[in-house]
Backbone and ligand atoms as CSV (ligand in chain L), in Angstrom:
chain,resi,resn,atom,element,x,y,z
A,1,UNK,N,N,96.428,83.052,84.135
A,1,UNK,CA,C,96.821,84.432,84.474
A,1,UNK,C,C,97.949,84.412,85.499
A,2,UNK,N,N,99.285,84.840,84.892
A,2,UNK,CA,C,100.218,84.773,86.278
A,2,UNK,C,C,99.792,85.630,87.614
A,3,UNK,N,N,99.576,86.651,87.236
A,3,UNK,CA,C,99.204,87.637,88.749
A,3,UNK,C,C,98.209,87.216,89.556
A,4,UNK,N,N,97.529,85.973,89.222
A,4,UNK,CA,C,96.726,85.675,89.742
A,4,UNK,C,C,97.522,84.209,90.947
A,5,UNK,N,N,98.492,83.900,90.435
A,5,UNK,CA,C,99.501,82.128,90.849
A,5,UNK,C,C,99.983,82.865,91.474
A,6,UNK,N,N,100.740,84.770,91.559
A,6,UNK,CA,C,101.591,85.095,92.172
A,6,UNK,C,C,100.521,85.332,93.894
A,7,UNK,N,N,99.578,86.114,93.560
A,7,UNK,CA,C,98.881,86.109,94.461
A,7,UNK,C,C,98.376,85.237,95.265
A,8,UNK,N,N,98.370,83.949,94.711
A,8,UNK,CA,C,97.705,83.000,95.872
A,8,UNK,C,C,99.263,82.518,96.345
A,9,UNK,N,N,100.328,82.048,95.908
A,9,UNK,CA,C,101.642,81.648,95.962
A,9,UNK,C,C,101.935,82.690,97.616
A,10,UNK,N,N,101.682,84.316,97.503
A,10,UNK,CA,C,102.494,85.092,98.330
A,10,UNK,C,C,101.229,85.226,99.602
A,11,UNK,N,N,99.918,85.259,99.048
A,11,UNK,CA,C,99.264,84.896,99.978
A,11,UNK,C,C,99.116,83.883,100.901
A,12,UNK,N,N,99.583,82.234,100.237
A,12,UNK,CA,C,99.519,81.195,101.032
A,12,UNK,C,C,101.294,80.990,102.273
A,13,UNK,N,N,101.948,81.795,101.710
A,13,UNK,CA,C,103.169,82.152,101.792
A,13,UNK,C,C,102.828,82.733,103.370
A,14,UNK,N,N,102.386,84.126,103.123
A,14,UNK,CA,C,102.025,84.739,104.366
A,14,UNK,C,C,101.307,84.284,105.368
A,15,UNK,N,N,100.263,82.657,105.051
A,15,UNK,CA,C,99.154,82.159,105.659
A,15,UNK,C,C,98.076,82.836,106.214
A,16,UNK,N,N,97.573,83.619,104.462
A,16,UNK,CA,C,96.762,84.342,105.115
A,16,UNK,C,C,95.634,83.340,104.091
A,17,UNK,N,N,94.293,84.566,103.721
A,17,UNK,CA,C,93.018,84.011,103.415
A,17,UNK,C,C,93.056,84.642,101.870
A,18,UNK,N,N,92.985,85.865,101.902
A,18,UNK,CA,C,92.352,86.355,101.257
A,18,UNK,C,C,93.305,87.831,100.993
A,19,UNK,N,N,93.510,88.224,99.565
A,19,UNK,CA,C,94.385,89.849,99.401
A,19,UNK,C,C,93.501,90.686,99.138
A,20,UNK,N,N,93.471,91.704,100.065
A,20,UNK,CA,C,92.860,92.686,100.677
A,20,UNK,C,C,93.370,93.680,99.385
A,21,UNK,N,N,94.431,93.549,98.757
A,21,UNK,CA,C,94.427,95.024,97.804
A,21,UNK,C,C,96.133,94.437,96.980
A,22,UNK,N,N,95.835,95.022,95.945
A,22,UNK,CA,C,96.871,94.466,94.883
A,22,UNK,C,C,97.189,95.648,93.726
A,23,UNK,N,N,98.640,95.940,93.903
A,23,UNK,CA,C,98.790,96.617,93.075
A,23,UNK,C,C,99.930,96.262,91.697
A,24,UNK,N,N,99.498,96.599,90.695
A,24,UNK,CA,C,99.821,96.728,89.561
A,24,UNK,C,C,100.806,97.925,88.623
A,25,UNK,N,N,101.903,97.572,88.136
A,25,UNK,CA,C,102.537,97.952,87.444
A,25,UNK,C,C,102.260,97.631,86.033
A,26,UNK,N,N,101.566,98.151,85.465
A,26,UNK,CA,C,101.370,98.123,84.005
A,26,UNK,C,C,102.058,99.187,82.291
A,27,UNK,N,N,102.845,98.771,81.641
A,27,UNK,CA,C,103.636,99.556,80.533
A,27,UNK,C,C,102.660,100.132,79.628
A,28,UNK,N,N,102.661,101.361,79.208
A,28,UNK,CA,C,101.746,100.913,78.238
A,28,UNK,C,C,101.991,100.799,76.800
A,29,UNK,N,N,103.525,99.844,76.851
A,29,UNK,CA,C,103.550,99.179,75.992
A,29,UNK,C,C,103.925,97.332,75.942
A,30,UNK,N,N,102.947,97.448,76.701
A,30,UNK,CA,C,103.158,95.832,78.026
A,30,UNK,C,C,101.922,95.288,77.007
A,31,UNK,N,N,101.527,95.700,75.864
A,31,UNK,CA,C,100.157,95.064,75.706
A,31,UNK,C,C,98.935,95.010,75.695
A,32,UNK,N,N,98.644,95.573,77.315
A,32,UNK,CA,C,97.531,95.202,77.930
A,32,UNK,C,C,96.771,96.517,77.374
A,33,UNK,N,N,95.177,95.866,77.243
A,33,UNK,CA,C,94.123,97.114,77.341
A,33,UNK,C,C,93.818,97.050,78.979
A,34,UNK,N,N,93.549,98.166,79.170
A,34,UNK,CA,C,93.290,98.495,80.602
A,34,UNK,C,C,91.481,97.996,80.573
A,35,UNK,N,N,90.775,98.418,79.572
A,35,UNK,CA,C,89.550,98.174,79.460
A,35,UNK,C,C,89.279,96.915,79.708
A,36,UNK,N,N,90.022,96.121,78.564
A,36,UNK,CA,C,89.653,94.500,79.077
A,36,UNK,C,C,90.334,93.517,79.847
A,37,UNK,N,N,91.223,94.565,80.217
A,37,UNK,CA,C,91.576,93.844,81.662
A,37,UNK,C,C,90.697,93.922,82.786
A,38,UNK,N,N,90.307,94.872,83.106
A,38,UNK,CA,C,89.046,95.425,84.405
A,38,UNK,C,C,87.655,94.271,83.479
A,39,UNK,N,N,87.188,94.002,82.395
A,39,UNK,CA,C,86.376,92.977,81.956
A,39,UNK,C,C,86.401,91.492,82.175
A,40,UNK,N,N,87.814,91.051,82.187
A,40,UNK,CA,C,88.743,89.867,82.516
A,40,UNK,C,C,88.408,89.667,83.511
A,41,UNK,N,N,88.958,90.708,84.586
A,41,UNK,CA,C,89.330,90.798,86.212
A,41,UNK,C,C,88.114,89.804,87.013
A,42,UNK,N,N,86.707,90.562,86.661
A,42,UNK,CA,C,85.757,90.114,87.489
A,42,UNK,C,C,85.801,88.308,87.150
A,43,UNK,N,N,86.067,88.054,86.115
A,43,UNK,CA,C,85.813,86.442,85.660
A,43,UNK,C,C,87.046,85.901,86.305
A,44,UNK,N,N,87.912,86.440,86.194
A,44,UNK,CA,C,89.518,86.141,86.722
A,44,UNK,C,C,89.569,85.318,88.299
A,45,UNK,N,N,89.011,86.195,88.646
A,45,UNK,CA,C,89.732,86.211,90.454
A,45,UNK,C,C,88.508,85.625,91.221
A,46,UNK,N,N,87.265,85.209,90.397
A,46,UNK,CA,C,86.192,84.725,91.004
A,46,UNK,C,C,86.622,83.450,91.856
A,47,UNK,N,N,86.111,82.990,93.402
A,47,UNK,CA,C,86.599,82.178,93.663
A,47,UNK,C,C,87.860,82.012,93.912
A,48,UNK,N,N,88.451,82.911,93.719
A,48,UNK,CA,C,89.975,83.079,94.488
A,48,UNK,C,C,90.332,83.759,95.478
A,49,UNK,N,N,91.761,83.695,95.776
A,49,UNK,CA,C,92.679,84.934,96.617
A,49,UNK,C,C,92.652,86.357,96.661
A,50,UNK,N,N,91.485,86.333,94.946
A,50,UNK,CA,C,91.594,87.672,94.735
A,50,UNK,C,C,90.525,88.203,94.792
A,51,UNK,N,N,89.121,87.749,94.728
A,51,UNK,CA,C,87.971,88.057,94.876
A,51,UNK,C,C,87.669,88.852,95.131
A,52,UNK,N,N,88.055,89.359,96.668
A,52,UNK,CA,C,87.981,90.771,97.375
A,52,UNK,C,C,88.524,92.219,97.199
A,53,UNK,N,N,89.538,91.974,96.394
A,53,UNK,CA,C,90.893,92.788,96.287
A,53,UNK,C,C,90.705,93.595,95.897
A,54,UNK,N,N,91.207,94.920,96.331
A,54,UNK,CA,C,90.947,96.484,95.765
A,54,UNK,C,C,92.274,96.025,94.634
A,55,UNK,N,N,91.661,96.582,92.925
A,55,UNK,CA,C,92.813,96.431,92.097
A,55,UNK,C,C,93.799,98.088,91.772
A,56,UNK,N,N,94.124,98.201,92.266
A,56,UNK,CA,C,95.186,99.332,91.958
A,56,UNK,C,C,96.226,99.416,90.630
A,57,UNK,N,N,96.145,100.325,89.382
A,57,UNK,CA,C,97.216,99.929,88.554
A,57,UNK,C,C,97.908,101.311,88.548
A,58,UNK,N,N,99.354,101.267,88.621
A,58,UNK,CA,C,100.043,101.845,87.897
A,58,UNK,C,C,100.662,102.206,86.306
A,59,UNK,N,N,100.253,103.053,85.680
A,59,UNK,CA,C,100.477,103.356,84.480
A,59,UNK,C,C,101.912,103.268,84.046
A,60,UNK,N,N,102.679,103.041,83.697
A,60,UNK,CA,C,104.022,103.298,83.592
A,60,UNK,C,C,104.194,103.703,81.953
A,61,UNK,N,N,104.193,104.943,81.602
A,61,UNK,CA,C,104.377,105.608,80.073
A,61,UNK,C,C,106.527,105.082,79.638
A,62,UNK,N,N,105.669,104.825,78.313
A,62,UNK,CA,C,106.961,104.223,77.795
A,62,UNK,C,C,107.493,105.354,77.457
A,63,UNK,N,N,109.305,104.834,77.470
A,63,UNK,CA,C,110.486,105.755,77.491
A,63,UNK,C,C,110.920,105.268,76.204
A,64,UNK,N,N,112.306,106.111,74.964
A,64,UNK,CA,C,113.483,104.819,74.656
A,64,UNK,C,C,113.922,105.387,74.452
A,65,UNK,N,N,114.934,105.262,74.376
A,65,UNK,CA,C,116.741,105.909,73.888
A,65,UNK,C,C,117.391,105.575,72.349
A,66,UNK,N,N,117.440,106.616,72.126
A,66,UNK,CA,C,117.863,106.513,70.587
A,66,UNK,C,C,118.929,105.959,70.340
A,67,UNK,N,N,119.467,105.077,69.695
A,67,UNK,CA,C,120.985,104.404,69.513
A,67,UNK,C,C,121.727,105.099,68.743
A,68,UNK,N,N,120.956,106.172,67.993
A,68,UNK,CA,C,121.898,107.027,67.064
A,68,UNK,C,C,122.637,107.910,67.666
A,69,UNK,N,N,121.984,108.858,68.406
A,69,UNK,CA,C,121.728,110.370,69.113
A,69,UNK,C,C,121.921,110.219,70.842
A,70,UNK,N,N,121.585,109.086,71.153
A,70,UNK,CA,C,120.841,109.071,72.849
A,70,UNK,C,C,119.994,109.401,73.441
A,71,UNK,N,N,119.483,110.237,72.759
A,71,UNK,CA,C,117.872,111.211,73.480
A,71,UNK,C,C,117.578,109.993,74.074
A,72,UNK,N,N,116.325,110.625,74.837
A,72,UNK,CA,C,115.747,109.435,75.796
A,72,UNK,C,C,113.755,110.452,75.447
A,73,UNK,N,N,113.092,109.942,75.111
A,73,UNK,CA,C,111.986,110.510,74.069
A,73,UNK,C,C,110.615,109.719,74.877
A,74,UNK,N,N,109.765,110.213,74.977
A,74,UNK,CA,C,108.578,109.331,75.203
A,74,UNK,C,C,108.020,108.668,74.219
A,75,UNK,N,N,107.671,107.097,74.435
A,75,UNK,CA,C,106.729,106.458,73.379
A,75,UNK,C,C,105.554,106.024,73.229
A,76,UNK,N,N,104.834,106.892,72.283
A,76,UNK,CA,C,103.326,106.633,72.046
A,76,UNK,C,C,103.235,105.270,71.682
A,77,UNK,N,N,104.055,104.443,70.853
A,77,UNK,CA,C,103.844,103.690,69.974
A,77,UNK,C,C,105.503,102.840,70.186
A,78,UNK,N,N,105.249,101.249,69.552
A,78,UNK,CA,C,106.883,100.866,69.693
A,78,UNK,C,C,107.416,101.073,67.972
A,79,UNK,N,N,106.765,101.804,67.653
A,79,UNK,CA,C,107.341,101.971,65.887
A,79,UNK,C,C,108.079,103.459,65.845
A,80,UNK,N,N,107.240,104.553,67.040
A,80,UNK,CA,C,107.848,105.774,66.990
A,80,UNK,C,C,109.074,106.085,66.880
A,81,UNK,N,N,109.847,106.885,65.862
A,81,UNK,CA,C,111.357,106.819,65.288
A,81,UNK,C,C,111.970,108.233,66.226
A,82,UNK,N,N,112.822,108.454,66.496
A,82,UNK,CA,C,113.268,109.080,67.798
A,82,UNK,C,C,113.259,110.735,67.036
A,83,UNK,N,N,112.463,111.566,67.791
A,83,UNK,CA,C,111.965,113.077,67.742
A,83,UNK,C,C,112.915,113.750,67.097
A,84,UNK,N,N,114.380,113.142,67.344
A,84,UNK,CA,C,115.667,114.201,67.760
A,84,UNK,C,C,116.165,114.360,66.115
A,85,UNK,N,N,116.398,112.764,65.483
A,85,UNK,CA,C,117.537,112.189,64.540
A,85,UNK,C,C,116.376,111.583,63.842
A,86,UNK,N,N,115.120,111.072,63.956
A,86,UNK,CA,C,114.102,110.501,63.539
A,86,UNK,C,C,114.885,108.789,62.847
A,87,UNK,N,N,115.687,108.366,63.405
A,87,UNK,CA,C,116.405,106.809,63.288
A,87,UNK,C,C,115.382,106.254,64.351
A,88,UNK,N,N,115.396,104.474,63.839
A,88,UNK,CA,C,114.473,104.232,64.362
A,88,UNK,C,C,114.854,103.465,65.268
A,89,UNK,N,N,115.976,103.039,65.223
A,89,UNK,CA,C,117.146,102.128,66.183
A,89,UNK,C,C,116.998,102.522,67.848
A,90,UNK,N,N,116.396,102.059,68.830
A,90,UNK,CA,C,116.245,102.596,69.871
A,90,UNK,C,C,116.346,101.268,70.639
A,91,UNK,N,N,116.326,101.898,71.855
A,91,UNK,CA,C,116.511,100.667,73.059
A,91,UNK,C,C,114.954,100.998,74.030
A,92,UNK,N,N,114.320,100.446,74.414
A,92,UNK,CA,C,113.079,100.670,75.262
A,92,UNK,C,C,113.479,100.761,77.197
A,93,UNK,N,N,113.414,102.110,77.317
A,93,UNK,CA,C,114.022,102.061,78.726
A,93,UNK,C,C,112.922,101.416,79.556
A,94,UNK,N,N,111.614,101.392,79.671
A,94,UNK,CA,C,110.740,101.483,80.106
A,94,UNK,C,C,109.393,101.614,79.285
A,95,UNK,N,N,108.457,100.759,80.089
A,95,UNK,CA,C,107.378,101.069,79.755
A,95,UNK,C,C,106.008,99.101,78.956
A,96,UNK,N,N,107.178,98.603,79.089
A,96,UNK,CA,C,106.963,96.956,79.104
A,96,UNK,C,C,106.596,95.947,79.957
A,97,UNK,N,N,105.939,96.655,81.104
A,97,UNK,CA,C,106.241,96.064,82.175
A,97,UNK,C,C,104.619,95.872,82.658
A,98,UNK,N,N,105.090,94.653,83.418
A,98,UNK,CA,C,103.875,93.625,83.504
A,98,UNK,C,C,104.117,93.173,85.109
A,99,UNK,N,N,103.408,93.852,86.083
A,99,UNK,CA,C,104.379,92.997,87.390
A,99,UNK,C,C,103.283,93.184,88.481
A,100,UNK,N,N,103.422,93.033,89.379
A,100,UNK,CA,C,102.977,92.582,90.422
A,100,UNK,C,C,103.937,93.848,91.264
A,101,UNK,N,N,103.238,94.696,91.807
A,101,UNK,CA,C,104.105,95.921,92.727
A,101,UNK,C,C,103.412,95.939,94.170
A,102,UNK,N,N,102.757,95.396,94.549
A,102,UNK,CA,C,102.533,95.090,95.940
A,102,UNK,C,C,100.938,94.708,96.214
A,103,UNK,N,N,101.111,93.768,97.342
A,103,UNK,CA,C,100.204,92.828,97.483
A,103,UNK,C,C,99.903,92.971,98.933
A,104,UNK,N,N,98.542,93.282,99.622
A,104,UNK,CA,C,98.341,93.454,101.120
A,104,UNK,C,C,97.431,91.751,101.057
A,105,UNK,N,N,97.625,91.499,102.596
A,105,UNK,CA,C,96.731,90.056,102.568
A,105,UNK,C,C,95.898,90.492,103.683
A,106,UNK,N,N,94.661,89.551,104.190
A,106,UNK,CA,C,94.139,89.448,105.651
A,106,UNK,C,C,93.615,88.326,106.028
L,1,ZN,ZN,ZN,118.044,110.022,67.736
């Protein structure tokens, strides 16, 4: 699990013990189920940096921009064909994203 290497990496970094709270940037077209991630989590971080950690996620709803038209459209789905021109040619502004958005230690 990377967020888990980033966390001990920025924790041992800081010389601390243990991250007190971790927050998450998640797309939701990044992949992830939110469900079995929070199922994961507890097996995840057992015995780690993260053990303790309040998990915080941010939702981030996918965007894309039509290459035909330009609209910029929300996406349910990465197949959705753009509202405006219904072409399916788009660029993904947002919404892929997998990151690590802030990390408290103690
Ligand atoms: Zn369009």
């Amino acid at each position: 699990m990377g967020i888990l290497k980033i966390a001990e990496t920025e924790t041992n970094k800081a010389g601390a013990k243990n991250v007190s709270l971790i927050e998450l940037e998640i797309g939701t077209l990044a992949g992830v189920e939110l469900q079995a991630l929070d199922f994961a989590w507890g097996q995840a971080v057992k015995n780690t940096v993260l053990e303790n950690a309040v998990k915080k996620i941010d939702l981030i709803k996918a965007k894309g921009k039509c290459m035909e038209c330009d609209s910029v459209f929300p996406l349910e789905h990465i197949y959705d064909p753009c509202p405006n021109c219904n072409a399916y040619l788009k660029g993904i502004l947002q919404g892929k994203e997998l990151r690590v958005k802030a990390l408290e230690v103690d």
